[in-house]
N, C-alpha and C positions, 0 to 999 in steps of 0.2 A: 934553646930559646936565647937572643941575645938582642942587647937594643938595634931598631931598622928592623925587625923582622915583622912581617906582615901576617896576622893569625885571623882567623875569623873564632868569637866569644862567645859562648848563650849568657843573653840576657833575661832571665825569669821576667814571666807577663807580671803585671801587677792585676790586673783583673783573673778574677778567678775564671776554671773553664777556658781559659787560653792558655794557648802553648807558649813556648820559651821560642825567642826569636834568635837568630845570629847575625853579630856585626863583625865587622871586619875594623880591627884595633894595630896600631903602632906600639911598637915596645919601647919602652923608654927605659926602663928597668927589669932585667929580667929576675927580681928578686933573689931572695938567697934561700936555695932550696931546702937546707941543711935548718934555719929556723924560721924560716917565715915564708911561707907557699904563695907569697903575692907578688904582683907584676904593677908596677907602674906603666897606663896603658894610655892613649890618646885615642877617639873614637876618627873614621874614617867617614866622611856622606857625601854627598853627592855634592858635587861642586857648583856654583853657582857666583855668577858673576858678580854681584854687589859686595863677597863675602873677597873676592880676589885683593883686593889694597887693603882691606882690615889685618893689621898686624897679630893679630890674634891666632890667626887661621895659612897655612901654608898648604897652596896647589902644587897638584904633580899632574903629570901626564902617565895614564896606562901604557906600559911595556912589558916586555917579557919579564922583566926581573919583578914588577912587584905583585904581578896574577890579578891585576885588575882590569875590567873591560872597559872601563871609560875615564875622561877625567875626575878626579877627585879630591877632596880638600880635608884636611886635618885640624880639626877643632884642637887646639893648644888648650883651650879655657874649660875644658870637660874633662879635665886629669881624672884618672879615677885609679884606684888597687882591687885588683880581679884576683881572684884563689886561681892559681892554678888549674882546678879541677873546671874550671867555667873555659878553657882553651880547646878548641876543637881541632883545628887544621892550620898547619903554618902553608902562606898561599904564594908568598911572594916575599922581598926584601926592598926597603929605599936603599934610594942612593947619600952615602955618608955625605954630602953636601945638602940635601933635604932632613937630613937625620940634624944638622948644626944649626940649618932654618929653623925647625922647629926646636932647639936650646934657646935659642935667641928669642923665641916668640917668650918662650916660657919665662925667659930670664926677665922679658919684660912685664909681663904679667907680673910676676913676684919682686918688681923694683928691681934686679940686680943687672947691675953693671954687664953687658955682653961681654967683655974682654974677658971677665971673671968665667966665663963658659969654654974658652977655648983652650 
């Protein structure tokens, strides 16, 4: 597992009597296995045109490399830390220039300076 890599997650239902669903998450951290079982992950959805200029969020186009069938966009502002144990299937990889789009969204998100991410 290592940052760019493309995995699909279960995410436990909150309602009881449902099943646990899976998304398809970016690595951003592939944590440190030796003490902490968590991944800094960015969630994947369906892309959608109003969401394309919102600096927040960075599109890709589906290709061979990242196992996805359609266009899709990457929420930046849903950071989250997933266990390990919640990884199901690595599907695909970005490309290290969508992997720096989304440093940059983040960096803006969190105030810092972009040149400080490269």
């Amino acid at each position: 597992m290592k940052p760019g890599d493309i995995y699909t997650i279960t995410i436990d239902s909150i309602v009881q009597n449902h099943s646990a669903k899976e998304l398809p998450v970016i690595v951003l951290n592939a944590g440190h296995h030796r003490y902490l079982r968590l991944s800094v992950v960015a969630p994947v959805t369906e892309w959608k045109e109003h969401l394309d200029k919102n600096p927040f969020f960075v599109s890709f186009e589906s290709d061979g490399e990242t196992g996805l069938t359609k266009k899709s966009i990457i929420d930046c502002f849903q950071l989250r830390a997933v266990s390990h144990t919640k990884f199901k299937e690595k599907i695909g990889t970005l490309s290290r220039d969508k992997l720096q789009q989304i440093r940059k969204s983040i960096a803006l998100i969190l105030d810092i300076e972009p040149e400080d991410c490269e």
